[in-house]
Structure formats: C-alpha cells, structure tokens
C-alpha positions in Angstrom: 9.9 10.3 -7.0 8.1 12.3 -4.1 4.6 11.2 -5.2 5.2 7.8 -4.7 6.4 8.3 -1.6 3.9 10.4 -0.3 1.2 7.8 -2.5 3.0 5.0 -0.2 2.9 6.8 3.2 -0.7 7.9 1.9 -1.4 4.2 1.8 0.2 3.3 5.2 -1.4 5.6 7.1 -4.8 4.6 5.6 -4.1 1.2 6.2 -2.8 1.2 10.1 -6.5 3.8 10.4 -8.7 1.0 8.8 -7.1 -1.8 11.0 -7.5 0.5 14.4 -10.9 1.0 13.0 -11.8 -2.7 12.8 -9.9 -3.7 16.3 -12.1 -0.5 17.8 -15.4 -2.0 16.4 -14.5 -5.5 17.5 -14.0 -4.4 21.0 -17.0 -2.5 20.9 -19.2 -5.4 19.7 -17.6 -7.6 22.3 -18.2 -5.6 25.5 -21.7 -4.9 24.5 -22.9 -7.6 22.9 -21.8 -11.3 24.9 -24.8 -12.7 24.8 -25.7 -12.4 21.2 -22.4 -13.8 20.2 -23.2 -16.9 21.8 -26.7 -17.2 20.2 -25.0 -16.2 16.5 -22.4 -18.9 17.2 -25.0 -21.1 18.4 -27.4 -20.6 15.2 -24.2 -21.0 13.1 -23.5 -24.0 14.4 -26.9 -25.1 13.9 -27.4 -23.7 10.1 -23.7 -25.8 9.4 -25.3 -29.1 11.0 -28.6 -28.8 8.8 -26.5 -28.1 5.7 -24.0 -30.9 6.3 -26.1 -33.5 7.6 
C-alpha cells in the first residue's frame, strides 16, 4: 500500500518538474531567440508550400 503511494507521488512530482522544465526552456528560447523564430516559421511555411504544391 505505501509503495504505491509513494510510486504515485514519485510520479507527480516528476511530472509537475518535467513540465516546469519545458515552460523554463520555452521562455528561454523566446527571449533570446525572436528573430530566429520568425525565420524557422518562415522556412516552415515555405518547406509545407513546396511539399503541397
């Protein structure tokens, strides 16, 4: 009974880490990188148009 509790907060905690993980990283890549978002979202745009059409 108290392993699978402690398995289950074990599993919480890991989980709430990994997603303030990921929301730190976007931030980061935002506030740094502005510019190259646009030109990845440009050449994205332009790699979908040349496979659709």
């Amino acid at each position: 009974m108290w392993d699978r509790e402690d398995s289950q907060e074990v599993g919480l905690e890991a989980a709430i880490l990994e997603r303030v993980r990921n929301s730190s990283l976007v931030e980061w890549f935002c506030a740094d990188n502005v510019v190259g978002l646009k030109y990845t979202a440009e050449a994205a745009a332009v790699s979908i148009f040349l496979l659709v059409g």
